[in-house]
C-alpha positions in Angstrom: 69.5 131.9 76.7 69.9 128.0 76.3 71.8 125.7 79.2 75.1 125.0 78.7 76.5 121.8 79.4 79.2 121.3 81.7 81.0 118.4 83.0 83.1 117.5 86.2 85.6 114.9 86.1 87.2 113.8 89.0 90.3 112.2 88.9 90.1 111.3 84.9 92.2 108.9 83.2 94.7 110.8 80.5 92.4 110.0 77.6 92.4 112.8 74.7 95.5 114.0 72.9 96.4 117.8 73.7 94.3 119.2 71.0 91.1 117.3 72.0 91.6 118.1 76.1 92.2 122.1 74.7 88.9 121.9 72.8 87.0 120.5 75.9 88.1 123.2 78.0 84.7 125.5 78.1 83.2 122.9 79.4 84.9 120.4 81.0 86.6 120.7 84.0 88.7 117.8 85.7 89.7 117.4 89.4 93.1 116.0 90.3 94.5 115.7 94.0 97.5 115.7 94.9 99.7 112.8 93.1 96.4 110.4 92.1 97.8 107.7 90.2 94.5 107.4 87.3 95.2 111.1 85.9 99.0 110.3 85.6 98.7 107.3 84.1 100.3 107.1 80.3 102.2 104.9 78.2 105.2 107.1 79.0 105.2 107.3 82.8 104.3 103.2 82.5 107.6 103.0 80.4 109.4 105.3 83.2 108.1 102.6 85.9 109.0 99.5 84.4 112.8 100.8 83.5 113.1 101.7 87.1 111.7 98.5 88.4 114.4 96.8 86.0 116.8 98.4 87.5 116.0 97.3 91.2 115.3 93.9 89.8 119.1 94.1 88.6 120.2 95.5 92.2 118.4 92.3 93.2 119.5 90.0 91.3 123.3 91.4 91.8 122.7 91.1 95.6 121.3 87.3 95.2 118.1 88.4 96.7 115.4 88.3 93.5 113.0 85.9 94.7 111.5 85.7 91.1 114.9 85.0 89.3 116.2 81.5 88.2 118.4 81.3 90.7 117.8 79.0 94.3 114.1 80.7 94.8 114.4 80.5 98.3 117.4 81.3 99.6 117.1 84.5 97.4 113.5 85.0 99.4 115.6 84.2 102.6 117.9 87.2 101.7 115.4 89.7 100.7 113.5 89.1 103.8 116.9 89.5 105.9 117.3 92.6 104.4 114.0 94.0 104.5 114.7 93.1 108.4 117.1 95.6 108.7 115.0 98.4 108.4 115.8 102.1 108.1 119.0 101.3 109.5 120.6 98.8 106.8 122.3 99.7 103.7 120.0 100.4 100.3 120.6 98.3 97.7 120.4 101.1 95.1 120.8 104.8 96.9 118.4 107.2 95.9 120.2 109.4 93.9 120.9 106.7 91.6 117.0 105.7 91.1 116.7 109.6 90.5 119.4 109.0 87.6 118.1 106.2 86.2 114.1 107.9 86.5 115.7 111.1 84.2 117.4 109.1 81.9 114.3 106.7 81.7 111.8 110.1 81.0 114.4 111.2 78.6 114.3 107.8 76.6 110.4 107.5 77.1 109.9 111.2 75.7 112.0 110.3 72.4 111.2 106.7 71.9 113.7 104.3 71.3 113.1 103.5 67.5 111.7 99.9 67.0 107.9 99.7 67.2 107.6 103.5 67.9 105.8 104.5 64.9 102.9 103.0 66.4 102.4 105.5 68.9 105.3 108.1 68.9 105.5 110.6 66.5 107.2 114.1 66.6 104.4 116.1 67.6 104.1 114.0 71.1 100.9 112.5 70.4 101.6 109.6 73.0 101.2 112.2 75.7 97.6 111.4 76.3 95.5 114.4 78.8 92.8 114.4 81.2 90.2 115.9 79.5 89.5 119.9 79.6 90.5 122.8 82.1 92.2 121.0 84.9 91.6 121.8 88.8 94.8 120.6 90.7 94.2 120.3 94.5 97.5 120.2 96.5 99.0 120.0 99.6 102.4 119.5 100.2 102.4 115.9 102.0 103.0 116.1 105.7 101.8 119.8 106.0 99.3 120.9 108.3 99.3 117.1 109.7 98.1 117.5 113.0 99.6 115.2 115.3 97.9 112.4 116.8 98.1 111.9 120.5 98.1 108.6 121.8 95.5 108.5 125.1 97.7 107.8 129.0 
């Protein structure tokens, strides 16, 4: 009986399209934990990022406080800072559940395409989804379970 050949890939960048990872599967299997940010990594959730990292640049830049805008660079830097000084207890400049929004909408857009230059790598079939390679081995813990607590010494 000859050796198979098997391979372990931990944490894998997204690199085969779905019909290459599914052909891999007998013999590769790839470790994720938990949210690693190499396996998720694809054009699409890059798009997703950089549409919700507009949008807190606009909340900025509405709130005079975009240090890298065109506007009086430090004063703007000044502002930011004040704000960031306020802690948990200050008001956000964009609440959560309108990042949420504006994440859905942006996974929505980034899962169509937009038109312009998307022939080049969207097509119907989803071929811009790009997978970690083979049978995939997700280990997860729900963050800030079975934490045990440090105690500080007397």
């Amino acid at each position: 009986e000859s050796q198979r050949v098997r391979a372990y890939a931990f944490a894998p960048p997204p690199l085969l399209d779905r019909l290459s990872s599914l052909a891999c599967r007998h013999y590769v299997t790839s470790v994720v934990n938990n949210s690693d940010i190499i396996p998720r990594s694809s054009l699409t959730n890059l798009d997703v990022l950089m549409t919700v990292l507009e949008a807190v640049i606009c909340a900025l830049t509405e709130e005079s406080m975009n240090p890298g805008g065109n506007s009086n660079q430090m004063l703007s830097s000044l502002a930011l800072f004040r704000k960031l000084s306020e802690g948990t207890g200050g008001k956000l400049v964009i609440e959560p559940k309108e990042l949420k929004r504006i994440q859905k909408e942006a996974i929505h857009e980034a899962t169509l395409g937009d038109g312009g230059l998307d022939e080049y790598y969207w097509n119907e079939d989803g071929d811009h989804h790009l997978l970690v390679p083979g049978k995939v081995l997700l280990l997860y813990q729900k963050w800030g379970e079975n934490e045990s607590k440090l105690e500080m010494p007397p």
